[in-house]
VMD Tcl script that draws the C-alpha trace (Angstrom):
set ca {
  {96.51 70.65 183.29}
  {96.56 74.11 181.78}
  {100.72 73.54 180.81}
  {99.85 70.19 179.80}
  {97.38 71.92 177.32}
  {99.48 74.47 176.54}
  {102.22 72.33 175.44}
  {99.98 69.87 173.09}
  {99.13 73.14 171.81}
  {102.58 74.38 171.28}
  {102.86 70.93 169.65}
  {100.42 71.08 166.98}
  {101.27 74.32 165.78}
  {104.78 73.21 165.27}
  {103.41 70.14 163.45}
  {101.44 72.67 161.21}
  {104.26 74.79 160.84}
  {106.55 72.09 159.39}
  {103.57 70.73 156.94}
  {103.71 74.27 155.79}
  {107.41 74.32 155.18}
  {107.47 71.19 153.23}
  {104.93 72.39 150.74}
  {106.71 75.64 150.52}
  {110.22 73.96 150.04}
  {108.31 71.35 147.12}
  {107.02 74.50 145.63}
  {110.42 76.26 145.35}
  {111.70 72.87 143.88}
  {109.21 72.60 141.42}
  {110.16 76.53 140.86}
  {113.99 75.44 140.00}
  {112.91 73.26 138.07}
  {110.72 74.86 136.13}
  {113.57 77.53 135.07}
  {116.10 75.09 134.78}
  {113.59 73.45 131.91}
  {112.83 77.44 130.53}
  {116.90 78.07 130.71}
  {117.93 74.37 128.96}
  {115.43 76.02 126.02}
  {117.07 79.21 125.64}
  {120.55 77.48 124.81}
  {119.49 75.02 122.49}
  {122.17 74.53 119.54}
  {121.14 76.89 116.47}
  {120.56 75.81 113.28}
  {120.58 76.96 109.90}
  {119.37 74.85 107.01}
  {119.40 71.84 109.39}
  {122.96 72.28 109.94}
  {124.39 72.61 113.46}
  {125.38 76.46 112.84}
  {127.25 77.25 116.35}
  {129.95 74.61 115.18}
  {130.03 75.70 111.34}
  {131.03 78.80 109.26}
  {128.92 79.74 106.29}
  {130.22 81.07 102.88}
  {127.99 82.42 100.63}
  {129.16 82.48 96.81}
  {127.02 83.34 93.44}
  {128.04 81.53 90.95}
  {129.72 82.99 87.61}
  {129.15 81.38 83.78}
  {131.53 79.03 83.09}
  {132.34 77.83 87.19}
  {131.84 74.21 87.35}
  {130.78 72.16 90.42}
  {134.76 71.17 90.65}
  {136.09 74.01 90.26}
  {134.23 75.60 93.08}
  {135.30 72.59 95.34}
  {138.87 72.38 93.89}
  {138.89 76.62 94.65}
  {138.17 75.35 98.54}
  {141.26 72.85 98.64}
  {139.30 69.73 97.87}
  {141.67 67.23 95.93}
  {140.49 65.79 92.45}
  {139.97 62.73 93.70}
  {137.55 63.57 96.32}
  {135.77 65.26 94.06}
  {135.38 62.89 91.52}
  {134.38 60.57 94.69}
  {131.84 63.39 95.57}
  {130.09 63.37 92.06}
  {130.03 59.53 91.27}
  {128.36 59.11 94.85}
  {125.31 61.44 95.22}
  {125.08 61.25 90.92}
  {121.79 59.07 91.33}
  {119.90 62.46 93.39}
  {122.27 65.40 92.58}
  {123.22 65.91 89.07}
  {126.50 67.76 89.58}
  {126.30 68.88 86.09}
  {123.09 70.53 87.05}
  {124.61 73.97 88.62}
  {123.90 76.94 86.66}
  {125.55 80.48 86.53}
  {124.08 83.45 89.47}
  {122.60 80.93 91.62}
  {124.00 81.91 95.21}
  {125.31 78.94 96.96}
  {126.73 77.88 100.48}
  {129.61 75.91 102.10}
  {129.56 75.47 105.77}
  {132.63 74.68 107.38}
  {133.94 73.51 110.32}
  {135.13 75.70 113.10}
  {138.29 73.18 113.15}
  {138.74 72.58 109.51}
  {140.30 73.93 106.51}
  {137.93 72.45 103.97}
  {134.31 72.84 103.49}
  {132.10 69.82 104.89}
  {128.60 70.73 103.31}
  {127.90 72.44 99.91}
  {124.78 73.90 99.92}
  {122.43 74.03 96.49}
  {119.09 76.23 96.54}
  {116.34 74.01 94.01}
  {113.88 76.57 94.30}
  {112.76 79.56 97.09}
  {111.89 76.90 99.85}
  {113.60 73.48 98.26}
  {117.33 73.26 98.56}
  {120.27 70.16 98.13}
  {123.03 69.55 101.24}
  {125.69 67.96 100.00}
  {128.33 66.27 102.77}
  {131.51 66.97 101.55}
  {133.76 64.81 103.31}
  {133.61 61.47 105.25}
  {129.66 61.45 105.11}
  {129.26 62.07 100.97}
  {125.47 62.38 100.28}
  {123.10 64.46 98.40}
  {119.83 65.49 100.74}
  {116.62 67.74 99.60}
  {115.65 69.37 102.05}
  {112.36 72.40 102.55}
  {112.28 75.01 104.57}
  {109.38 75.62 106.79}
  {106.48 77.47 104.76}
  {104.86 79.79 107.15}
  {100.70 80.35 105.66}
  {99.07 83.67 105.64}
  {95.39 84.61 105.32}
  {94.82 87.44 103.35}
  {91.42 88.96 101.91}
  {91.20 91.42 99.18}
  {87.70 93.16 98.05}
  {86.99 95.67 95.03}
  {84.65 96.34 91.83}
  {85.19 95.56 88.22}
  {86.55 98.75 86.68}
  {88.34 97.29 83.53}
  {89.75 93.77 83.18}
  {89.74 91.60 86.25}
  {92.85 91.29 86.59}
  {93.78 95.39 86.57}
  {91.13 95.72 89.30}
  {92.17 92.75 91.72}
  {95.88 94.52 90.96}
  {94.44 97.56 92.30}
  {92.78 95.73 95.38}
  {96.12 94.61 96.65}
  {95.88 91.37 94.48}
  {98.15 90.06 91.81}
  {97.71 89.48 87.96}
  {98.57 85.10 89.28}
  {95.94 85.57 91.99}
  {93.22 86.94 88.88}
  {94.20 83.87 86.62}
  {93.92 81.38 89.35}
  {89.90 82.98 90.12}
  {89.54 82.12 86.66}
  {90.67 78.77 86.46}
  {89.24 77.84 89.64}
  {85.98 78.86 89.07}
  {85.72 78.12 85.35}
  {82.91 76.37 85.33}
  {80.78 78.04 88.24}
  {81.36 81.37 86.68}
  {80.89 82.93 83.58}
  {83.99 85.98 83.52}
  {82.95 87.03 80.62}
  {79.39 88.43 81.76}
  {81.31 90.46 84.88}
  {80.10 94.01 84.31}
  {81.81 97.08 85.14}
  {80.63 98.10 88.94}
  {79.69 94.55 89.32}
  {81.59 94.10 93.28}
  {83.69 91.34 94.11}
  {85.78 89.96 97.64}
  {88.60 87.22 97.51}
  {90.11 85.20 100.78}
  {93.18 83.33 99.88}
  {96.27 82.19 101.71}
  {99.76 83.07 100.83}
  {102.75 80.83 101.99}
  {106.38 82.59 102.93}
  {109.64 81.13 103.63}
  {112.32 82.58 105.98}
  {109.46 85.08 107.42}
  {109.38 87.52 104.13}
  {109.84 85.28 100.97}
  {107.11 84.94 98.84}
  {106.96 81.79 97.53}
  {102.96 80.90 96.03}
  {99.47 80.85 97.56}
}
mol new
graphics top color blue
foreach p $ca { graphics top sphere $p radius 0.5 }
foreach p [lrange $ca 0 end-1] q [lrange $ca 1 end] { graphics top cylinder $p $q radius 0.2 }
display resetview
């Protein structure tokens, strides 16, 4: 009886055993899979302006009085008649006409290509134009993500209110928007010197350190 019991013992342990070495073997699957998901996110494709960038080369080039939209293309070994093709196509959202002088621009290229596939237009800090260049011709607006940022600014009324938000850390925009805001809630013109005051605003950024409004 006692090897009898001893065996049915011997059994059950083993039974136990394997239980425990198919959770463990689940776990390290779940593990592989886990970094196989945190690895596929380090190597995604990068991209600039929307653009795939690993497959493209960027040029950057500021504009000069006098360059015209074709004679930056035609400078890149576009043909006349593409460009003319270019302009009468995207005419109805891009104004080629509309380019002025020391306004940096872009063409992205591809890695296997002579010629320039996108020309790139900046509208304003964080608006800007993508034009496809070649068998895709289109004109696209396109903004770049505005990152927003909480500031708070506090002072007194020295002199005029916008000298002493200045000298708070505020700007002379920041003093005419309190005043237009709060036109008709407060009377500016009864602020007396010493009289304290404390502002909490938000600021928006593009491309982590542009400045672009609040």
């Amino acid at each position: 009886m006692s090897l009898k019991k001893n065996a049915w013992i011997a059994l059950a342990a083993l039974f136990v055993l394997l239980i425990i070495w198919v959770i463990s073997s689940k776990n390290e699957q779940v593990n592989v899979l886990e970094n196989q998901e945190e690895v596929a996110a380090v190597v995604e494709p990068k991209v600039v302006l929307t653009l795939p960038a690993d497959t493209l080369r960027f040029e950057k080039h500021t504009i000069v009085s006098g360059e015209s939209f074709g004679a930056l293309l035609g400078k890149r070994g576009i043909g006349t008649a593409q460009i003319y093709k270019i302009a009468a196509a995207v005419q109805n959202d891009f104004n080629v006409r509309r380019i002025r002088a020391g306004i940096e621009v872009q063409f992205a290229t591809g890695d296997s290509s002579l010629f320039p596939a996108f020309f790139i237009y900046p509208e304003s800090k964080y608006e800007y134009w993508i034009i496809g260049l070649q068998d895709s011709i289109y004109a696209k607006k396109v903004e770049k993500e505005r990152e927003v940022r909480r500031r708070a600014i506090s002072g007194t009324i020295d002199d005029a209110l916008y000298l002493s938000v200045g000298r708070s850390g505020g700007t002379q925009a920041l003093a005419m928007s309190l005043v237009e805001v709060y036109a008709w809630t407060i009377d500016f013109f009864r602020l007396q010197k010493g009289d304290a005051f404390s502002v909490i605003y938000e600021e928006e950024y593009v491309d982590d350190t542009v400045y672009v409004g609040f």
